[in-house]
C-alpha positions as CSV (number, residue, x, y, z in Angstrom):
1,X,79.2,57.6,135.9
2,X,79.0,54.7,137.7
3,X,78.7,51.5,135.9
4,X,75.3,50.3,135.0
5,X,74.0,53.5,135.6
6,X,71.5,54.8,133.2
7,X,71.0,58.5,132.8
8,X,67.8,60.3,132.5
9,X,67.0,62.8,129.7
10,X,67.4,65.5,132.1
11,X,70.8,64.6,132.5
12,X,71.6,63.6,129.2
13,X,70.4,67.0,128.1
14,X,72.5,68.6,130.5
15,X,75.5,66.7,129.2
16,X,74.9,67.7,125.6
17,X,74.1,71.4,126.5
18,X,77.7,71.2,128.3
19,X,79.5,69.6,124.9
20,X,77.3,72.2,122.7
21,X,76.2,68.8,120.9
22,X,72.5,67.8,120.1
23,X,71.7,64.8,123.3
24,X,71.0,62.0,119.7
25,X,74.6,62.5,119.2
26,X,76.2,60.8,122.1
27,X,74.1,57.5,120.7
28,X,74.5,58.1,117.0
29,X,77.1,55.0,115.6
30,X,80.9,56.7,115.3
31,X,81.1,56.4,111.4
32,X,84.2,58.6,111.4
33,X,86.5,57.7,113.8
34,X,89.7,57.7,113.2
35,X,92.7,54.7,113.1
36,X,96.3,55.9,113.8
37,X,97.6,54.6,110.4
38,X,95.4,57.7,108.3
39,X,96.5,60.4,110.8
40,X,100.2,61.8,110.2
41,X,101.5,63.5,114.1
42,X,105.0,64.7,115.0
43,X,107.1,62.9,117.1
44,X,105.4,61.4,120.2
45,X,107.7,62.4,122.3
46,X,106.0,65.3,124.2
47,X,102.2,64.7,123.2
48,X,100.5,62.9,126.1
49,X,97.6,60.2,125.0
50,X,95.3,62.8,126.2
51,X,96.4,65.4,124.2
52,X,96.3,62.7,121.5
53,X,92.7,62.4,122.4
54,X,91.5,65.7,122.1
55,X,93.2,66.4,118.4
56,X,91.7,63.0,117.0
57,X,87.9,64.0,118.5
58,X,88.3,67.3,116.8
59,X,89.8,66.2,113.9
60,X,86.5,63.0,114.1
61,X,84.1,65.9,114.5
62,X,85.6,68.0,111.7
63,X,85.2,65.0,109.1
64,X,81.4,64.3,110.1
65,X,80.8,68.3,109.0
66,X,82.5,68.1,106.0
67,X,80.8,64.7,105.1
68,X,77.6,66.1,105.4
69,X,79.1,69.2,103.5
70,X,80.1,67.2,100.5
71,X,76.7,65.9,100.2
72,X,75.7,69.5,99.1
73,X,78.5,71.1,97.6
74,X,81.1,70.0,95.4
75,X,84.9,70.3,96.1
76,X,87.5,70.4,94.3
77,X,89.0,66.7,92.6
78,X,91.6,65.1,95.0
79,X,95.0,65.8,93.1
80,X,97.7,64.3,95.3
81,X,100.6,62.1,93.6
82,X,101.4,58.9,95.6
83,X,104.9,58.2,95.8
84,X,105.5,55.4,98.7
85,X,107.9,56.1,101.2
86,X,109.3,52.9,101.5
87,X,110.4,53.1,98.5
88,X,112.4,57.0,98.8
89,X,115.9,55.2,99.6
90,X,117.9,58.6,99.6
91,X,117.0,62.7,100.3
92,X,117.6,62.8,96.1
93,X,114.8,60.8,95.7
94,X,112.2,63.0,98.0
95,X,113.5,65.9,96.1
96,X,112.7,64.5,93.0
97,X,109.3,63.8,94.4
98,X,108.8,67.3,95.2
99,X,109.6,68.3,92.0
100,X,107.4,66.2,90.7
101,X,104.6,67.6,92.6
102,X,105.4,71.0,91.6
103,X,105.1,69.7,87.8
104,X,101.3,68.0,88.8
105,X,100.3,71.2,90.7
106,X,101.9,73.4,88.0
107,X,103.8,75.3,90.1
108,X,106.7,76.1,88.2
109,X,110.4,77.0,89.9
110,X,109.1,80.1,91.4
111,X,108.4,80.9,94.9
112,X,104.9,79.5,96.0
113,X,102.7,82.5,96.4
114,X,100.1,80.7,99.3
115,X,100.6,77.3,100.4
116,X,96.8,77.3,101.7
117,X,95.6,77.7,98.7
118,X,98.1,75.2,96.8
119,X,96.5,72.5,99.4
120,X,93.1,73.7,98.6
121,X,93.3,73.6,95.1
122,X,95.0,70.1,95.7
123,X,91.5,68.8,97.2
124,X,93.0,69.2,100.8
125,X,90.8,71.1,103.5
126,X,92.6,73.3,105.4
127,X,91.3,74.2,108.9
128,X,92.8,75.6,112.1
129,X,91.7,74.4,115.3
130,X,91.5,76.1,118.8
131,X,91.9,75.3,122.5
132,X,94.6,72.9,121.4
133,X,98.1,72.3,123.2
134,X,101.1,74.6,121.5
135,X,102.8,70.9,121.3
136,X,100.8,70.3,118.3
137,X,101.8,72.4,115.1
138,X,99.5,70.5,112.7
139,X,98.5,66.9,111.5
140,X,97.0,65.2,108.7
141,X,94.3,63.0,108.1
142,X,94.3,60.8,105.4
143,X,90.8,60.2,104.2
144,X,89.1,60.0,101.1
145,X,88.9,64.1,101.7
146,X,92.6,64.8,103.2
147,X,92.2,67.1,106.2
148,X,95.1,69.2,107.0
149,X,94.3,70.7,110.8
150,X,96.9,73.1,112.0
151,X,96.6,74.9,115.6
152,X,95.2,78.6,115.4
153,X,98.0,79.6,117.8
154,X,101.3,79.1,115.7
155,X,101.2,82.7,114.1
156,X,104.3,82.6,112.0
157,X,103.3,82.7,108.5
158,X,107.1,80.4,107.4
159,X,105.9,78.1,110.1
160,X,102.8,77.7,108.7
161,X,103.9,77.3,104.9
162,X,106.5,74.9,106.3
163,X,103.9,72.6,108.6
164,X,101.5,72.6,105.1
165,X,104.4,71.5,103.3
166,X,105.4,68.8,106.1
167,X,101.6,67.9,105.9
168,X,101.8,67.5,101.7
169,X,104.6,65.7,102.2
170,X,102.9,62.8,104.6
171,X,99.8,63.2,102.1
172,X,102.4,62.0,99.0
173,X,104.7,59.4,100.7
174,X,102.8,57.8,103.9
175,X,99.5,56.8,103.0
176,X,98.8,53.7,105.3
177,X,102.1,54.1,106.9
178,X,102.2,54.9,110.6
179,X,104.5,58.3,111.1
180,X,106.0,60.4,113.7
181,X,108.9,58.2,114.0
182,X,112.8,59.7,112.7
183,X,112.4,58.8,109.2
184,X,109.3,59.3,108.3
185,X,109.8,62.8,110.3
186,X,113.2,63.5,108.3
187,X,111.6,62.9,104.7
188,X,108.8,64.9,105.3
189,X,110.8,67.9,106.4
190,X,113.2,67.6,103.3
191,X,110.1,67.6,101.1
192,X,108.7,70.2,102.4
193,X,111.8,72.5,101.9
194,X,112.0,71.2,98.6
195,X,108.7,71.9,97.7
196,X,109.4,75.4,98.8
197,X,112.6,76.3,97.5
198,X,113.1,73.7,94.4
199,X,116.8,73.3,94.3
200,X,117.7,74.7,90.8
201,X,116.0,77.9,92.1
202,X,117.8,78.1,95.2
203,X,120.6,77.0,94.1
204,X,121.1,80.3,91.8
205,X,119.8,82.7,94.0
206,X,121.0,81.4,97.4
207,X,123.3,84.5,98.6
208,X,127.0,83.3,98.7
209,X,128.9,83.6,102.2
210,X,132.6,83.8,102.7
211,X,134.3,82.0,105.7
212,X,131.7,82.5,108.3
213,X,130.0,85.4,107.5
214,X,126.5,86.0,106.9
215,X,125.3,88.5,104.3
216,X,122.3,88.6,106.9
217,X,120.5,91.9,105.4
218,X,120.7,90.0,101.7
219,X,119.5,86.2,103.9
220,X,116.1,88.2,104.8
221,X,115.4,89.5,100.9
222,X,116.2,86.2,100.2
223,X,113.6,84.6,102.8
224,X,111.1,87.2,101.8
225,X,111.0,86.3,98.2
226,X,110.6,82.5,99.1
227,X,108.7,83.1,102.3
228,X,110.6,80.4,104.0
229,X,112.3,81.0,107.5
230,X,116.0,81.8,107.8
231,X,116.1,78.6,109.5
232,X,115.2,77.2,106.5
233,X,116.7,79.0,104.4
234,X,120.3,77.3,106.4
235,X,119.4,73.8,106.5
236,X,118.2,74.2,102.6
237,X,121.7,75.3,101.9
238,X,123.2,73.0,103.8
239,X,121.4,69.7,102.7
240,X,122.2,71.2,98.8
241,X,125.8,71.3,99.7
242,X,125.9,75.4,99.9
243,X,127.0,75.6,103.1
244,X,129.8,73.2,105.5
245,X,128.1,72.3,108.7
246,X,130.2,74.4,110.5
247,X,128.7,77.2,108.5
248,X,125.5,76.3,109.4
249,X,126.3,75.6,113.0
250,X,127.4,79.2,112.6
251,X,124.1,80.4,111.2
252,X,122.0,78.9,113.7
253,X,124.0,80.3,117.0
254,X,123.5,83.8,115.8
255,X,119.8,82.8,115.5
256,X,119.6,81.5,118.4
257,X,121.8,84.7,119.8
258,X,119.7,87.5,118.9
259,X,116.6,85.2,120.1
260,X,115.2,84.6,116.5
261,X,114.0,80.8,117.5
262,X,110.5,82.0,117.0
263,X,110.2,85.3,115.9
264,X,112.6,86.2,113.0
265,X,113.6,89.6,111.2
266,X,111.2,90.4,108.4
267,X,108.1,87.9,109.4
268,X,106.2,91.1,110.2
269,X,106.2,92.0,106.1
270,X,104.9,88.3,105.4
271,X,101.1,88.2,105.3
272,X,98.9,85.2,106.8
273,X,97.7,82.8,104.6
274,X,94.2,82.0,105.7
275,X,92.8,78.7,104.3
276,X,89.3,79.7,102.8
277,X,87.6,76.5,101.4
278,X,85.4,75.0,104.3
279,X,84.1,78.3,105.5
280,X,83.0,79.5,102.3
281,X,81.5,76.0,101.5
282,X,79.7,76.6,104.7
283,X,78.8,80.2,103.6
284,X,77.4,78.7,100.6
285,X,74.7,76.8,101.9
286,X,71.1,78.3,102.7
287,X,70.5,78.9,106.3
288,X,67.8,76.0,105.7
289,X,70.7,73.6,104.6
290,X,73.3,74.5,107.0
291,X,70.8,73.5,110.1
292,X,69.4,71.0,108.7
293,X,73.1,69.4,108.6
294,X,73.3,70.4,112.2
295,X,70.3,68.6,113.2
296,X,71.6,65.8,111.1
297,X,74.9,65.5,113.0
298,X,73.6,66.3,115.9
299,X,76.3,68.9,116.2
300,X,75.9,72.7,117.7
301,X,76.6,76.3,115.3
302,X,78.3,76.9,118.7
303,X,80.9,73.9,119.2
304,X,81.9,74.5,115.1
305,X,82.5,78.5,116.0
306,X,84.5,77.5,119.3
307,X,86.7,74.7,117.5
308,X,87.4,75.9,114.3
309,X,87.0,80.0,114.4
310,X,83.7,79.4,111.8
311,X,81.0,81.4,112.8
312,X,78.3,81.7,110.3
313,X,75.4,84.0,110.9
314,X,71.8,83.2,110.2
315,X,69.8,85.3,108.3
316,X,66.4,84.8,109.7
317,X,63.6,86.5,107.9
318,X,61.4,89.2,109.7
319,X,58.2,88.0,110.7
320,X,59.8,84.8,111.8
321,X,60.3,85.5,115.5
322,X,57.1,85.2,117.9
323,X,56.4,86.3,121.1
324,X,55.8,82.9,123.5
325,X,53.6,83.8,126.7
């Protein structure tokens, strides 16, 4: 629009039927936007500002719902330890971090039967998002609610407990702290395979090579019971001093051989986790409630079904519905 131009409510309701957004919304004050040192990306490298952009509006548009949500129904207690980053000098100290979280989230030395539902019980919401670039796997916000938002299209259920555990791991070490760069990068992915595969556990279990050579069919029972990738599974082994790098260099070229870099044996016997706590908390609420929070946003049943795969039916009474001549 040109500058100085004001537009009519015709227009303005033509711009708001486009957004699937009520036309008060584009003048209601931005309580919930979000500043780059409470949202945790990957590396910059290959996200575009605009792609930046679009995440941040959905991840802005997310927290007004579940504001709104919160003043209705009560989540679960925020339970994340705070350990400082800063402060994590050397990989022994994250791991001891990890394990610490396990002890807080009582999780024992076992394998980690849903990572969703570790985060949800943690106080995190969990939510996928559509219609975003494949470059983004997932990202955090850091509010008084932590938002975890992962993209609907990364299907791989190890990627997915691996990008919560990432996530957790910028919830527990980065608050404040601006991430994405090499180090803060690095000591999220060792927490997160620590989280999964706590290294006493792994450790004993970890299937022993000899020389070069994979025990490959015994590697996949092994990933299966910790339902972490064979990727994983190497560079766990290798950071715990299991394997030389030249074994794990090894590891990684037949990998990348039989063209496992996304799709790996035994994935398709791994079910989906499926994060459950802000749809049924939407569920929950009367159809009176849920729209009234709608008007109150100023936000469409529509744009919440298209960005976040939440579609919640109305149940509209009989006797309701009248014919307009």
């Amino acid at each position: 629009m040109e500058k100085g131009f004001k537009p009519t409510e015709q227009v303005l309701e033509l711009i708001a039927n486009a957004l699937k957004i009520k036309p008060d919304f584009l003048y209601s004050e931005r309580k919930y936007a979000l500043e780059s040192d409470v949202c945790h990306f990957r590396s910059k490298k290959s996200r575009t500002q605009t792609l930046t952009n679009s995440v941040l509006a959905r991840a802005e548009i997310l927290n007004i719902i579940i504001s709104a949500i919160e003043e209705e129904i009560e989540f679960p207690d925020v339970s994340i330890p705070e350990f400082p980053g800063a402060e994590l000098k050397t990989f022994n100290d994250i791991e001891r971090v990890a394990e610490e979280c396990r002890r807080v989230w009582n999780l024992g030395l076992g394998p980690i039967s849903s990572m969703a539902k570790l985060a949800e019980s943690a106080g995190v919401i969990v939510a996928y998002v559509t219609g975003v670039d494949d470059k983004v796997d997932a990202f955090t916000v850091h509010n008084n609610r932590p938002v975890i938002i992962r993209n609907n299209a990364k299907k791989s259920v190890c990627r997915f407990r691996s990008d919560i555990g990432h996530e957790l791991g910028h919830l527990v070490m980065h608050e404040g702290i601006i991430t994405g760069d090499k180090t803060t990068e690095s000591q999220a992915d060792r927490f997160s395979s620590a989280l999964l595969a706590p290294r006493l556990s792994f450790i004993k279990e970890f299937p022993r090579i000899r020389g070069k050579q994979f025990d490959w069919n015994a590697l996949v029972a092994f990933k299966l019971r910790w339902k972490i990738s064979l990727k994983m599974c190497i560079f766990r082994a290798t950071s715990l001093g299991l394997l030389t790098q030249e074994q794990a260099r090894t590891g990684y070229i037949h990998l990348n051989s039989k063209g496992y870099t996304k799709v790996e044996p035994g994935d398709e016997l791994l079910k989906s986790e499926e994060p459950n706590m802000f749809s049924s908390a939407i569920d929950m609420l009367d159809d009176a409630t849920w729209l009234n929070i709608l008007a109150k946003t100023g936000l469409s049943q529509e744009l919440i079904r298209d960005l976040f795969s939440i579609n919640r039916p109305l149940i509209i009474p009989r006797g309701t519905l009248q014919l307009v001549r």
